[in-house]
Structures are given as C-alpha cells and as structure tokens.
ZADOVO-569529 format. One record per residue (C-alpha): x, y, z. Coordinates in steps of 0.001 Angstrom, whole numbers, plus 524288, in hexadecimal, padded with zeros to 5 digits. Layout:
<recs>
XYZ ...
</recs>
This chain:
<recs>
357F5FC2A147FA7 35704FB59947A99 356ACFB52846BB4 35B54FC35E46A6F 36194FC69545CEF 36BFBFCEE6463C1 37A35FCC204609F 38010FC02446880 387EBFC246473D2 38F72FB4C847489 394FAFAD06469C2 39869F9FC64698F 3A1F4F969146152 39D9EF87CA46280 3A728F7EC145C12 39EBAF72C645AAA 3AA7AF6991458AB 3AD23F5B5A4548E 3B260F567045F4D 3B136F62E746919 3AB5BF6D5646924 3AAD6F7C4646E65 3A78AF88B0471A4 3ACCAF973C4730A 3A57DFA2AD474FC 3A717FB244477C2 39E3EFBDF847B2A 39C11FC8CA47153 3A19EFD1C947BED 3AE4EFCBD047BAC 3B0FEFC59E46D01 3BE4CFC42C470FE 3BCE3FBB2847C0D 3B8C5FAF2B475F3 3B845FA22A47FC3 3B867F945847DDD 3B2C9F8A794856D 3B816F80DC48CCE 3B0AFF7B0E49840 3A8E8F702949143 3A148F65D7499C8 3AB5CF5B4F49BE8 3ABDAF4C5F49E8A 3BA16F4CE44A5F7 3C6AEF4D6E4A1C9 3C666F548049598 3CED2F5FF349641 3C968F6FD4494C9 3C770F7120484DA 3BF22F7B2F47C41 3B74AF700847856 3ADC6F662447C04 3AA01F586747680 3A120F57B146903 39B94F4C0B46FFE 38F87F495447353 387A0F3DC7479AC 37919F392A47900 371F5F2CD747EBC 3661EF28DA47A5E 3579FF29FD480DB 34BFAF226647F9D 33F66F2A9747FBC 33221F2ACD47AF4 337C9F2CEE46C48 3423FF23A446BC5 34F80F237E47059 356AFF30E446E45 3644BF37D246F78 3676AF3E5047BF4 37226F46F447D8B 37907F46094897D 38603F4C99489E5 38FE2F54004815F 39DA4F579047FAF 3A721F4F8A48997 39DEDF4BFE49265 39589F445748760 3A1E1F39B84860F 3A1C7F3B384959F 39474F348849653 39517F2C3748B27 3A14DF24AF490BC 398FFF258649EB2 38D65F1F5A49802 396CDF158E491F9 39C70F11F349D01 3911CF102B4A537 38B26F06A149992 3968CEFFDA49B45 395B3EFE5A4A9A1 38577EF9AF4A7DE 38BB0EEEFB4A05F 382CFEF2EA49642 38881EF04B48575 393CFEF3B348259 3958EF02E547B2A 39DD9F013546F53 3A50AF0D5546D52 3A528F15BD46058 3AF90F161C457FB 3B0DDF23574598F 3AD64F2E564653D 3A3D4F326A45AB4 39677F2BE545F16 39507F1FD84676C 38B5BF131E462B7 37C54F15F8468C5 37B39F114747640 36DE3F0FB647EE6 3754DF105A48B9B 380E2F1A3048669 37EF8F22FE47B13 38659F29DD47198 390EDF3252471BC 39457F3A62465A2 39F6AF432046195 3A32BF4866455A5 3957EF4A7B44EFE 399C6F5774448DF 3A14CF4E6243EE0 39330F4C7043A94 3926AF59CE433C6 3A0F3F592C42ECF 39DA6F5B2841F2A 39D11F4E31417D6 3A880F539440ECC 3B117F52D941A0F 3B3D5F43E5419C4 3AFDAF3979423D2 3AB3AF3E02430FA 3AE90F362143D54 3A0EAF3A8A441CA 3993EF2D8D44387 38B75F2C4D44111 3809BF2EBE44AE6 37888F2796453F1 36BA2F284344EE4 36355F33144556B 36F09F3A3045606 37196F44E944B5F 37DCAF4D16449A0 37354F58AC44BDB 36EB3F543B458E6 37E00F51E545D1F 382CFF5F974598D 37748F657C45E86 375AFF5F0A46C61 385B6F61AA46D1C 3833AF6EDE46A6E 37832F725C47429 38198F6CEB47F69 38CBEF76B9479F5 382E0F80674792B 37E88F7E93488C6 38E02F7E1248B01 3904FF8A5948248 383D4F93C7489A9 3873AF8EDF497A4 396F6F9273494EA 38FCAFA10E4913B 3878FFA40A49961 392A0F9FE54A41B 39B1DFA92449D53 3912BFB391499E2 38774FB5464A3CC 37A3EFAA664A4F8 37297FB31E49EBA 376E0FB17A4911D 3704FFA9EA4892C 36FDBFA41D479F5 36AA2FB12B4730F 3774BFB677474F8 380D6FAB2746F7D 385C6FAB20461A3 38917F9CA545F6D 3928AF9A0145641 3952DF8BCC4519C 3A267F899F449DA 3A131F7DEB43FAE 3AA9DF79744366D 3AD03F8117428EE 3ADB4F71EB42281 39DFBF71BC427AF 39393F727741B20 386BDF797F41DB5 38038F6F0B4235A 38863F6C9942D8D 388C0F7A4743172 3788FF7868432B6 37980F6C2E43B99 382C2F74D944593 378D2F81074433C 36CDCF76C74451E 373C1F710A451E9 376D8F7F1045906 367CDF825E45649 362AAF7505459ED 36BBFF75D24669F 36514F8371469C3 3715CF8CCC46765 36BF2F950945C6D 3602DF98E14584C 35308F94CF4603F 34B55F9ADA46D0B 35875F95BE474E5 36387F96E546CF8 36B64FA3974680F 363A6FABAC45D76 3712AFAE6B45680 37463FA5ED44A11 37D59F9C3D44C20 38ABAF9F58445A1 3931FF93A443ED0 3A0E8F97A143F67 3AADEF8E83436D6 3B53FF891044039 3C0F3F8C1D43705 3BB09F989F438A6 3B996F9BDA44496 3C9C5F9440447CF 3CDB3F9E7B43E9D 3C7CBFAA4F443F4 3CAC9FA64B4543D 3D99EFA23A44D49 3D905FB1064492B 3D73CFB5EB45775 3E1CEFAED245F36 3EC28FAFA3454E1 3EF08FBE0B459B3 3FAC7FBE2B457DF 3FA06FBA06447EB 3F76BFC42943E63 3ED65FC2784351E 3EC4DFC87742808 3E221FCB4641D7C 3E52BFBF814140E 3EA1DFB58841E6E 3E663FA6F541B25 3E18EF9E3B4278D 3E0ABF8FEB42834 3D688F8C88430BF 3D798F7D2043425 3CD1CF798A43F79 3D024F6C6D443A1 3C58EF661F44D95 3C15FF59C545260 3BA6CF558F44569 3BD04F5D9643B3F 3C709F66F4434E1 3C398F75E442D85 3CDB9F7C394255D 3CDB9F877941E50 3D52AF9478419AC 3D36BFA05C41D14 3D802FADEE419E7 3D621FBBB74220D 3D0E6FC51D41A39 3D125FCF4642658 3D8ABFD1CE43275 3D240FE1214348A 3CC07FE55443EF7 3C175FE13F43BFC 3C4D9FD317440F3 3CA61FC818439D7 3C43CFC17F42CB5 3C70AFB4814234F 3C046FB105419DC 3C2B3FA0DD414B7 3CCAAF9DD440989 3C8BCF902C407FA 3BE39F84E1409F5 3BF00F8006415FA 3C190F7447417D6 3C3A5F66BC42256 3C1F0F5A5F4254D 3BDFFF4EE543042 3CD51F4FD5436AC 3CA89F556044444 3D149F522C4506E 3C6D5F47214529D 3CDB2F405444722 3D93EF3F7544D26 3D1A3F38F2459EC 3CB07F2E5E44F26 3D80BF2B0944AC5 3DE0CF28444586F 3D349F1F3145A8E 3D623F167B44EAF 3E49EF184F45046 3E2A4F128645FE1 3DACCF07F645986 3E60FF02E54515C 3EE5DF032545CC5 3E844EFC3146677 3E049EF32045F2C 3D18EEED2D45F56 3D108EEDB146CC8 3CF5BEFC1346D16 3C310EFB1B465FC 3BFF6EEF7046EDF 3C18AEF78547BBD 3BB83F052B4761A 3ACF3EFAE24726A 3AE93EF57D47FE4 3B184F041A48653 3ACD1F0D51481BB 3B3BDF19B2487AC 3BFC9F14374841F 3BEFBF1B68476B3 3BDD1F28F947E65 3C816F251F4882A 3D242F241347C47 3CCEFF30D3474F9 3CFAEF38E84817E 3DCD0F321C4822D 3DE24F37374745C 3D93CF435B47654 3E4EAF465E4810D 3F010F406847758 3EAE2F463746ABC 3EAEBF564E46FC5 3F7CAF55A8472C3 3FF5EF4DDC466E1 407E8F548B45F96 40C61F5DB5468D7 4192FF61F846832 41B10F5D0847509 41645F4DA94706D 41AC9F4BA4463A4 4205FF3F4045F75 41B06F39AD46DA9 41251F2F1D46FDF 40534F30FB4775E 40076F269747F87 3F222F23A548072 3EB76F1F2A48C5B 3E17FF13D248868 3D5E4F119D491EB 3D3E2F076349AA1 3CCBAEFEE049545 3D384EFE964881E 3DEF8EFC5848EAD 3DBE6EEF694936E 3D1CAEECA2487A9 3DF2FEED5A47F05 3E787EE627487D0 3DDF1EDACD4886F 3DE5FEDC2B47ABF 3ECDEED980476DA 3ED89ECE4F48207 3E153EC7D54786E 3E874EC91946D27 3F6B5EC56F4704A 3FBB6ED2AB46F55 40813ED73C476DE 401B2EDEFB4837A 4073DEEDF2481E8 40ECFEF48448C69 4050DEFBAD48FBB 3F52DEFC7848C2E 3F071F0830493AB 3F619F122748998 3FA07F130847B9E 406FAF188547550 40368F1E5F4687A 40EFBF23644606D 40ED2F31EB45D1A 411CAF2DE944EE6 4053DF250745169 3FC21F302445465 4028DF38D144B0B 3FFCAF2EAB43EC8 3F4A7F282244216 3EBDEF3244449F2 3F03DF3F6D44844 3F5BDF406043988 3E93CF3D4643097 3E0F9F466F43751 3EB09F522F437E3 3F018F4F13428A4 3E017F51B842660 3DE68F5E3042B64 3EE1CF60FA4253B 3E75FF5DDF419FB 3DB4BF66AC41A6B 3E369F715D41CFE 3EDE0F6F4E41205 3E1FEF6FC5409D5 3DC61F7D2140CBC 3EA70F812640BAB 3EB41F7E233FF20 3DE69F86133FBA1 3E512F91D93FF90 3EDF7F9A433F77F 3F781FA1A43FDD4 3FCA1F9E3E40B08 3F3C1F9AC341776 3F9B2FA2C34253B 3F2D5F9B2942EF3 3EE09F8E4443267 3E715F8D5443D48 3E2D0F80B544398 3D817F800544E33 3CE0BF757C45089 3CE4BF6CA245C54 3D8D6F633E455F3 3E15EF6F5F45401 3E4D0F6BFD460EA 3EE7CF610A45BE0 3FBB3F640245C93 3FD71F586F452BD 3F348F5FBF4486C 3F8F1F6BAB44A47 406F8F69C1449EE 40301F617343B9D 3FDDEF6C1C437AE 407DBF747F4398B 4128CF6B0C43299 40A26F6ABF427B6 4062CF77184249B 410CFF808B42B4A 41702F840641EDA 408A0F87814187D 403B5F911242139 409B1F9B8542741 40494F97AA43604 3FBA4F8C1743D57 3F5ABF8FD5447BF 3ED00F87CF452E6 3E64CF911D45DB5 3E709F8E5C46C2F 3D9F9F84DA46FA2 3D7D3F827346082 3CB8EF7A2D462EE 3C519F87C64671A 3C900F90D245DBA 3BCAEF8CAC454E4 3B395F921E4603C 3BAD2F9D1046480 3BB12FA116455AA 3ACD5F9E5545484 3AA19FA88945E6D 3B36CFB22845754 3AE0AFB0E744BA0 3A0E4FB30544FC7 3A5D0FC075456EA 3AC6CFC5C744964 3A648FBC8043CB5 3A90BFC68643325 3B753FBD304355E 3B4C4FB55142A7B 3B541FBBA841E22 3B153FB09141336 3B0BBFA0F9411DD 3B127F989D405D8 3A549F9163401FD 3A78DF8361402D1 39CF6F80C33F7AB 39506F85443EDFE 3880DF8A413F339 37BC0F8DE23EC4A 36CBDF8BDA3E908 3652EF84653DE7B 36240F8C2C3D43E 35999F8DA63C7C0 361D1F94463BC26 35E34F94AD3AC5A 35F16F89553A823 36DC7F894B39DBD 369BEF7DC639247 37601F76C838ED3 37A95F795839C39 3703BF76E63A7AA 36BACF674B3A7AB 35C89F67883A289 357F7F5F123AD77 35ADCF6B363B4DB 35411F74AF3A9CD 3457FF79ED3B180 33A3CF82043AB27 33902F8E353B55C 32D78F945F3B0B7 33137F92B03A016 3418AF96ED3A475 34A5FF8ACB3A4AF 3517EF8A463B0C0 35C86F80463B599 3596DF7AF33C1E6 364C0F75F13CC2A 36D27F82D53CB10 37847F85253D422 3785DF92BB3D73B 38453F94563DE31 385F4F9E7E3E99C 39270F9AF33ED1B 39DE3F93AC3E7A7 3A624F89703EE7C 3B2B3F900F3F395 3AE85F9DC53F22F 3B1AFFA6913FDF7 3A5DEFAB8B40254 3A50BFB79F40C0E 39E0DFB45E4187C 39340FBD5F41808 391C3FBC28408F0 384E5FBB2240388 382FAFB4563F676 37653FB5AA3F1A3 36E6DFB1FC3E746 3606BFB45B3E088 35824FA8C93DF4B 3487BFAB833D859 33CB7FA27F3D7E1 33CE9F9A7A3CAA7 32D9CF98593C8B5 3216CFA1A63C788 31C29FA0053D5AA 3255DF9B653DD6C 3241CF9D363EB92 331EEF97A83F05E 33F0AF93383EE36 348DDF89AA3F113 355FDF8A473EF8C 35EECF7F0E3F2B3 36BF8F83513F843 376D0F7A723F302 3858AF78843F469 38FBFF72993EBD6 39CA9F6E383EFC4 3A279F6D7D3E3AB 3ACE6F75B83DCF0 3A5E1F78D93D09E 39BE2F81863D10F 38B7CF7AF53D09E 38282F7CC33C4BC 3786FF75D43C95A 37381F6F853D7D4 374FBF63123D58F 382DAF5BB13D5EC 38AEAF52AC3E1CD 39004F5F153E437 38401F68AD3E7CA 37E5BF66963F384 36F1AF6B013F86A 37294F7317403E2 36314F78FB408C5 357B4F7D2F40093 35196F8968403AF 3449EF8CB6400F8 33F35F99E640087 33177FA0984005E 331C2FAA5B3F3CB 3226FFAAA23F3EF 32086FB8823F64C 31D73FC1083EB3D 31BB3FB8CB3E2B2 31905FC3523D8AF 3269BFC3C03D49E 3274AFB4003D0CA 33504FAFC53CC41 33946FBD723CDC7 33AF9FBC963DE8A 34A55FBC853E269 34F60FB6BF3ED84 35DB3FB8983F17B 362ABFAD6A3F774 3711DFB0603FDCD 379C8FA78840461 38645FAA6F40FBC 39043FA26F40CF5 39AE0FA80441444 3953EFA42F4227E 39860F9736429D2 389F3F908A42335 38321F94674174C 3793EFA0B541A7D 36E48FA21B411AA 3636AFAF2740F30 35986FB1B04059C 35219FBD7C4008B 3487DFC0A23F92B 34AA9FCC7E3F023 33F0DFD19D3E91C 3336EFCBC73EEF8 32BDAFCB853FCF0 33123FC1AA40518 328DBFC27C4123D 325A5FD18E4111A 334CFFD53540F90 33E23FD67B401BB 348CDFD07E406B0 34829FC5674120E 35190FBA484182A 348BDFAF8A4122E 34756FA3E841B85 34FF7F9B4541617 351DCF8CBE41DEC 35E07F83D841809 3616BF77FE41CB5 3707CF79E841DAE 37125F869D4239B 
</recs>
C-alpha cells in the first residue's frame, strides 16, 4: 500500500559519483546477495562497467517566460548527442563552437547546448582547495543538475527492480541509501537530501515514505572490504585505513574494530577524516596540459575549430591510462592515436612554421618516464600524502590499508602505494571491481548499521547561549539586563568538542529556558567552530551560524522563565540530527513532544 510505514523490502546504495556514478541493491530476503549494476544506457563502444557518466546535457527553449534549460539526456548518451548536435552545426555551416577548456561545461549555444560533467565538485567543502568545477551557465544551478541526474538514475534504478522483482513493486518498499563523502559539511549533505526529494525518491505522494539514509563512503569501502576479505582474520582492536579514491575527490581515515562477535562486525573512527581534490579526473586534466606542451598551439587551434576532437583524445586516454603500470607495461611507451583532423591540423602546422615534418602524425609516442613525471606522479604523491598524514595521527601500528574508489583501479596508484607504505602497515589491500565496493557496502550497511560503532566530530558544535554575566571577564558590550539579573549575551555553549569520538546513537542534550517574563518563543542559533581551542563566545572567524531554530514555548505560560526545554543533538550519524522537548509544561496537550523543529542545514 502506497505510503505504508511497514519495514522496506528493497534497499538501495546510489553512489552519486564525480565522474561516474552507481548503483547496487539487495532484497531483505536475501542480505547476502547484494548486486551491482551494470547495463547503463550506452552511446557505443564503451565497454560493460559498474558505472555510468556524471554527465549531463541541456539545450535551451524559448517559451512564453523566456528562454529556459531543457534537459535532454544523461550519462553516455548526453556526450553522444552533444557531439551529434555539434556536428550537425557544423555541417549547417552555422558559427563556429569553441570548445571548453575542460569536459566540465561547454560555452552557451542557441543551436547546441551545454554539456556538463563534474558538478558534484560544486559541493566539495571550500577547505578542500581549488575545485576544477567551473562555474555555471546561468539558469543552471548545481541543485537543478544533481537533481535532474538523479531522477534519470532513479527511472534506471525502479525499472532494473521491478525487472528483477516482479512489476508490481513499487517505491513504498525501497530504502534508498545515498553514500556521500565523509570530507562533505552539513550543507552539502542537505543539497544531496534536497535533490533525492526534489527528484521524487523520498518522501512525497510518489516517492518512498522511508527516510533517506546518508552513508559515508569510507564507510561503507570499509564495511563491503570486511565481507570479501574472508579469508583475513579480524580482531577486536584492528586499525583500518580506509583510502577511497574516485574521480574527484579522495576520503581517508582510520579505523579500528571494536567487535568481530556474532553479532556482526563494528568500527568505530580513530581519526578526522580527511581528503582532498586528487581524483582520477586529475590525472585526465594533467594529460591534457601535458599533450598541449607536446604538440604545440595547434592543438588548441584544431580542438576551437573541432570540437569533438577533445573527447576523441580523452577516450584515447581513457584506454592507455587503465592499464599503466601494469606489471606487464612498465618502463614501455604507449602510443596515442590522434584524430583525424588534428592530424592534419598539426601537420599543416609545422610545414607553416619551418619545422622538420615527423615520421609520423597520426599517433604520438609518449615516454613511460613522461607519463610517470608529468601526469601520473603529482596526483598519486597527493593522495600518498593524505594518507601519510592520518598515519601519523595514529599510535600504534595500522593492519590494513585498503584502497577502493574508481581510480583504485590504477595499477600505477596502487603499486605507489604499496612502495610507499609497505613497511607501515601490515597489509594493502584493493577489492576485485573497486569502483563498486562503495555501493555494495552501502547496501550492507543499511542491512546491519549497528556496524559502526563511533565517529569523531570534525568541529565544535553548539547553540547561542545566555550565561551570568563574569565582570572582569565577559566584554560589557555583551553585559544585558534580563529582568534586573545581568546576563552575557553571545555564549558558546558547547555540545560537542572538535575531535571527540562520539557514539552514533549518542544523544547530547541540553536545557535551554525562556529569559523574559512572557515570552512566548525561542530561538536558538546552532553554530560551529572549526577551531582547536574551545569558543567562549559566538562571535570569531572561527564560529560559524549553522541554522536558527525557533520554537513555540507559549503554552502555560504560568510557569514564565521557569519552562525547560531539552534540546539534544546526534552526532554520531552521517548529518547532524536534532529533537527537542519540552519538560514541565503543555506543549500541544502532551508533556513531552518532538517539537517541530525546521533547520536549514539538515
């Protein structure tokens, strides 16, 4: 029955990726049988893989209100019709498309489009350093991108069921689970909790009654690690490395197992996590610039003139790049096959200029010591570096370090890591299909959550508060007559403390009371600071307004400034989960109520 309350029967993992993206699922009948997708819609040629395109392309619309954004396609076949469209501008003779600088997002065009990849970048935190996401058409928001990309998935994901399942099922049965990244602050987490709702997957008269669950990606590697390492024994007090390497970004952190019983398996987090903008797409950028050097201006010439010339050379990438640093390879050359047209764009080129014509034009000899130095080596000494880092948090020795991600699947990265960091851990470890194992552990973790134990706050969280007033201490600009009681204004209360393990289903609470004769509501402002020192007061380059909350106290009123409220915060989930209470007075008939609390982060 649709919006029944009854326990779902189908959960799914959706790994909203950088560059690609995924899904696994099981049934509740069979928790052990958990399956990844693989038949995405297809443009020809690419090969069988557990993951789609993050791409997505719109043309614009002229109606009655304007022009607007339509989308038109997603996944491969969006870069499928955007060359097409290309092409067939071309062929009208209409202007000439200059081509990005990037696959990122293409220039507006009346008779083409845009075609946009990478737009997750857009909710990367701003800690993290530069992001190669590029800014926006206008009319096009990083809200609208992820959600239209997700109602397609979702389409893909509930046909791909019901073929499995029978065509009777429908969304009241389907726990979604969305993995993001551990290195996400709240308000990233909202924009991805905003997007499934806005694409009708949760919530709503069509989509699945269940809350959504946010399951952190090292996370949910670690725990589907834990299943196919069968034939590893795990004990209490083992420490995990967890390094998920995508497209975009990287997430480290440490873990330790705090129980093996039967029960099922359990971690809890010894460190921060932490990352940083040195995905596999990196790697992709850097080829681009290195080819640039090497051929010269008339690469940039022939990619304004054509176009698809830029995609032709990323696919010839692509095939080169999965396979270097294979034992098989190394030390060897690879030989890149350049497109047509550039081919005779660079040969006209070197005949203009007086340069000696090359053997050969239609491919390109790169050294392996070329790749190795100028492509492969800054981006892999990043991620060598994130992880030396969290080793260094860590006391005692670390057991495993396991690597999944989709640029796990580089021999090169891999076999670097192992050099580097073979004689500090006891094991490293890559799964078979690492680009999966965030999905497939999604699912798992969904099936047993009680898996993760604890996880360290990354800041200090807490509300504004008004405290007595301290003279000699407590600035007087922030001194305030409360009914004839000095009070100081601006007061951090702290619930939490930066890097204090918190357990997952903790609940810190605290008892907050009106301040004036007559009050009738309250606001608290929920604030974070990133600092290591511990806030007195609100204000500071380090405290940060995170959502105000306001809530009705205006029943009986008889008791004035003596009505309690507990306010209590979860820390210990994937996004901050907040309740309040009233304790001695009426609130709507009842003692004690879940107060309807709305903040703008959660």
């Amino acid at each position: 029955m649709a919006g029944s309350l009854s326990k779902p029967r189908v959960i799914v993992g959706l790994d909203f990726g950088t560059t690609f993206s995924g899904f696994a699922f099981a049934h509740i009948s069979e928790p052990e049988k958990v399956y990844t997708h693989y038949d995405f819609p297809k443009s020809g040629g690419e090969k069988p893989y557990c993951k789609t395109l993050t791409a997505s392309y719109y043309k614009k619309q002229s109606g009655p209100e304007g022009e607007t954004w339509e989308f038109r396609s997603w996944g491969y076949p969006a870069r499928a019709e955007y060359s097409q469209d290309l092409q067939a501008a071309r062929h009208l003779k209409r202007p000439k498309v200059p081509s990005p600088p990037s696959d990122d997002v293409t220039p507006e065009q009346p008779s083409v489009g845009t075609y946009l990849t990478r737009f997750k970048l857009h909710l990367a935190c701003k800690d993290m350093g530069a992001s190669s996401a590029h800014a926006l058409p206008k009319g096009l928001t990083v809200e609208r991108l992820i959600t239209d990309y997700l109602r397609e998935m979702g389409n893909l994901i509930m046909r791909t069921l019901q073929s499995n399942y029978g065509a009777q099922l429908g969304t009241e049965v389907i726990q979604w689970c969305v993995t993001v990244p551990s290195i996400w602050d709240n308000a990233a987490k909202a924009v991805m909790k905003k997007a499934m709702t806005a694409a009708g997957l949760v919530s709503g008269a069509d989509g699945s009654p269940h809350p959504l669950i946010m399951v952190l990606e090292p996370e949910a590697a670690s725990f589907h690690c834990h299943k196919v390492m069968s034939e590893q024994t795990l004990e209490v007090g083992d420490r995990l490395l967890v390094a998920d390497i995508g497209g975009g970004t990287s997430d480290i952190v440490v873990q330790e197992v705090v129980s093996t019983s039967v029960h099922g398996y359990q971690v809890k987090e010894l460190t921060t996590s932490s990352g940083g903008l040195c995905g596999g797409t990196y790697v992709d950028a850097r080829f681009m610039t290195f080819l640039h050097q090497k051929i010269g201006p008339c690469l940039h010439e022939c990619v304004m003139k054509h176009p698809t010339v830029y995609a032709q050379l990323i696919k010839a990438w692509e095939h080169a790049k999965v396979s270097f640093g294979d034992r098989a390879s190394i030390g060897e050359s690879i030989d890149i096959n350049l497109p047509n047209k550039l081919v005779a764009e660079w040969e006209r080129y070197d005949e203009r200029m007086g340069i000696a014509a090359r053997e050969s034009y239609d491919e390109l000899e790169i050294t392996y010591e070329e790749i190795q130095t100028h492509v492969f080596d800054p981006v892999v000494e990043q991620n060598m570096d994130l992880i030396a880092r969290q080793l260094d948090q860590v006391s005692g020795r670390v057991r495993f370090l396991i690597v999944v991600g989709g640029f796990a699947g580089s021999p090169y990265l891999i076999d670097s890591i192992k050099r580097r960091f073979r004689n500090q851990v006891e094991q490293i470890i890559s799964p078979p299909n690492p680009g999966s194992a965030v999905c497939q552990g999604a699912v798992a973790l969904a099936l047993k959550p009680a898996s993760i134990a604890s996880r360290i706050s990354k800041k200090t969280y807490g509300f504004t508060s008004i405290e007595p007033f301290q003279k000699g201490v407590d600035p007087r600009e922030f001194m305030e007559d409360c009914d004839g009681v000095l009070k100081c204004k601006n007061r951090f209360k702290v619930y939490v403390r930066k890097g204090e393990m918190v357990e997952v289903d903790e609940c810190i609470s605290g008892t907050f009371m009106p301040i004036y004769h007559g009050q009738k509501s309250m606001v608290l402002e929920l604030l974070s600071c990133d600092d290591e020192i511990e806030p007195r007061y609100t204000v500071g380059e380090w405290v940060k307004k995170e959502g105000e909350i306001v809530i009705d106290v205006s029943k009986d009123m008889k008791l004035q400034k003596e009505r309690r409220l507990s306010v209590s915060l979860y820390f210990g989930r994937s996004s901050l989960e907040i309740k309040a209470e009233a304790l001695n007075f009426s609130a709507g008939g009842t003692t004690q109520l879940e107060l309807p609390v709305e903040v703008g982060y959660l």
